[in-house]
C-alpha positions in Angstrom: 20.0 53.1 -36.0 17.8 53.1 -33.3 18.6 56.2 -31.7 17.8 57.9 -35.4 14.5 55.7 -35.8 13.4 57.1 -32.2 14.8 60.6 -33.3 12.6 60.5 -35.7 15.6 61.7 -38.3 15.2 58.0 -40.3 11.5 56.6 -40.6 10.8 52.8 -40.4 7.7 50.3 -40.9 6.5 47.6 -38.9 5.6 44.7 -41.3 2.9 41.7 -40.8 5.2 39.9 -38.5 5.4 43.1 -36.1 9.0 43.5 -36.9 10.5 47.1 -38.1 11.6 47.7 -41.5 14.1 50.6 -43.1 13.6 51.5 -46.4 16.4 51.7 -49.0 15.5 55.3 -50.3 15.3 55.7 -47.1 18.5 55.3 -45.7 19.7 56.9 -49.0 18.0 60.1 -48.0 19.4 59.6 -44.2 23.0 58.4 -45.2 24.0 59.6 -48.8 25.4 57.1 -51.6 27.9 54.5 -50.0 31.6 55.8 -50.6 34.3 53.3 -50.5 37.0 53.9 -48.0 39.6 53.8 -50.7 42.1 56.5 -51.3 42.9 57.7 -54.5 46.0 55.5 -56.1 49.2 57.7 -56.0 51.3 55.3 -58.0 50.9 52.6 -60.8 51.5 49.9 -58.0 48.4 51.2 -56.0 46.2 51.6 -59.6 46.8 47.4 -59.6 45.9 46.6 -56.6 43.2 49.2 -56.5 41.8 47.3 -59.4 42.2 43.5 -58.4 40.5 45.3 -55.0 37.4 46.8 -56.7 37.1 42.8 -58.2 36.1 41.5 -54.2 34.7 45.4 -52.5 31.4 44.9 -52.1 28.4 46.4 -54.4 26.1 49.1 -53.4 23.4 46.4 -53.2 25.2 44.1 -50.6 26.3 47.6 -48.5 22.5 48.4 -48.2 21.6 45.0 -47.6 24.3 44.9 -44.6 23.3 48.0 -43.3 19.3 46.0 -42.9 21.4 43.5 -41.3 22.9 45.6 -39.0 19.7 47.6 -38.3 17.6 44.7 -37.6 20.4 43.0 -35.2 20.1 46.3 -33.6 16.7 46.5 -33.0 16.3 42.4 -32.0 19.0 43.3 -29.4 16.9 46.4 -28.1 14.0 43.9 -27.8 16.0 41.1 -26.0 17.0 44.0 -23.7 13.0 44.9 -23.1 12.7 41.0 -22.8 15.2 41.1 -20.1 14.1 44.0 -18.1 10.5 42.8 -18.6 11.8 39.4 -16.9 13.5 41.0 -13.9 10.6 43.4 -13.3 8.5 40.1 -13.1 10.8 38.5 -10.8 11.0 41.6 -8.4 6.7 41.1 -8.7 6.6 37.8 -7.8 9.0 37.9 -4.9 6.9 40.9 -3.6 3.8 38.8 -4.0 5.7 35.9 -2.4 6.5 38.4 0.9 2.6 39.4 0.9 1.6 35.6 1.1 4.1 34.9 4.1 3.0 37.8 5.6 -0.7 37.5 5.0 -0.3 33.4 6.2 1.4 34.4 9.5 -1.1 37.0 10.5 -3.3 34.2 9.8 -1.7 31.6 11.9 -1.1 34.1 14.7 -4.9 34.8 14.3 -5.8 31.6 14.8 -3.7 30.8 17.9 -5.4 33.5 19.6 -9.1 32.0 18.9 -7.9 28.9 19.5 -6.5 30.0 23.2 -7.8 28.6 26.5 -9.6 31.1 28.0 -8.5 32.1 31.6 -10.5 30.1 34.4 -13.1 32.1 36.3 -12.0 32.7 40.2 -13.3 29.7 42.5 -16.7 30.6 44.2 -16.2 31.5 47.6 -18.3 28.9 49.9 -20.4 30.3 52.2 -21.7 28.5 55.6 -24.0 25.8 55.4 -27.7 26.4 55.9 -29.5 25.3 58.9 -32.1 24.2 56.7 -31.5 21.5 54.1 -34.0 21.8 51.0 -35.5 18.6 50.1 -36.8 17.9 46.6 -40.7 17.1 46.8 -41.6 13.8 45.8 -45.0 13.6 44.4 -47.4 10.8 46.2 -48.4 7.9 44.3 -51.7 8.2 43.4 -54.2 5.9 45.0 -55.9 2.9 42.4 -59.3 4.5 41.0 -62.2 1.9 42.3 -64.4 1.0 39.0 -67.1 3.5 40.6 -64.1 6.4 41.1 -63.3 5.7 37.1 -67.1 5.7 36.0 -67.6 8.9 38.1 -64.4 10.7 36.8 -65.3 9.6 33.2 -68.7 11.1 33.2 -67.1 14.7 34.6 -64.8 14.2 31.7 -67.8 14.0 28.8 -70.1 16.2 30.8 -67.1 19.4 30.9 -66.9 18.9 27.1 -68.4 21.1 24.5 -71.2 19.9 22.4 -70.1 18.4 19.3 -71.7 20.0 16.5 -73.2 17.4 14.7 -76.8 16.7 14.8 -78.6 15.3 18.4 -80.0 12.0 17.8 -83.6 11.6 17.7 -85.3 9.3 20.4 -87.9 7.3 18.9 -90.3 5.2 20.3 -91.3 4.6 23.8 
């Protein structure tokens, strides 16, 4: 059923629930009427049982309304065949996204073992022979107590080297 609805040879629908239906007249066109596999009777025998048998075949109706049947378990077994393929394709993604991860995690590990390296040790300094003179740090002098004239003195350089300040000179008055 399938193979003819892809073929194009037998049209169907898709209803509100997404699932495909056949038409009757449909299948009619596609199919012809239903015959019924029975031969003709060739004896009086046959005619009886060919008429008790009539009694239990099947209408028309129910022969149309198996042939739905049979059409939509074909096409839910075409989907759980999609479903399936659809499933393993996932499974062949995620173990390909699985193998990028490893990979990707032991570049980075290796990455990090080389940062994380001790770098080589630079070559001992050759010594050379010692030098006749030996370098003394200087050691500053302490500085001798300032006598209360020195202080005076060395305070008056200190305002007389200063600018003028710019506010106004005081005014003497008197004397």
């Amino acid at each position: 059923m399938f193979r003819h609805i892809k073929d194009g040879r037998v049209s169907a629908t898709v209803d509100r629930d997404g699932q495909k239906q056949i038409d009757v007249a449909e299948l009619l066109r596609v199919f012809g009427e239903l015959q019924s596999p029975v031969a003709e009777p060739k004896t009086v025998s046959d005619r009886t049982r060919l008429t008790h048998k009539s009694e239990t075949v099947p209408s028309v109706a129910y022969q149309i309304e198996l042939e739905k049947l049979r059409a939509q378990l074909e096409l839910k077994a075409a989907e759980l065949a999609m479903a399936k393929e659809r499933i393993s394709e996932l499974k062949s993604r995620e173990h390909q996204v699985v193998e990028e991860k490893n990979r990707l995690l032991t570049l980075i590990e290796q990455q990090s073992r080389l940062l994380a390296a001790p770098t080589p040790k630079a070559a001992p300094r050759k010594r050379t022979a010692p030098s006749a003179t030996k370098v003394v740090p200087k050691v500053a002098a302490p500085k001798p107590k300032a006598t209360p004239k020195k202080a005076l003195l060395s305070a008056a350089k200190a305002v007389a080297t200063k600018p003028a300040s710019k506010a106004p000179a005081r005014k003497r008055v008197g004397k």
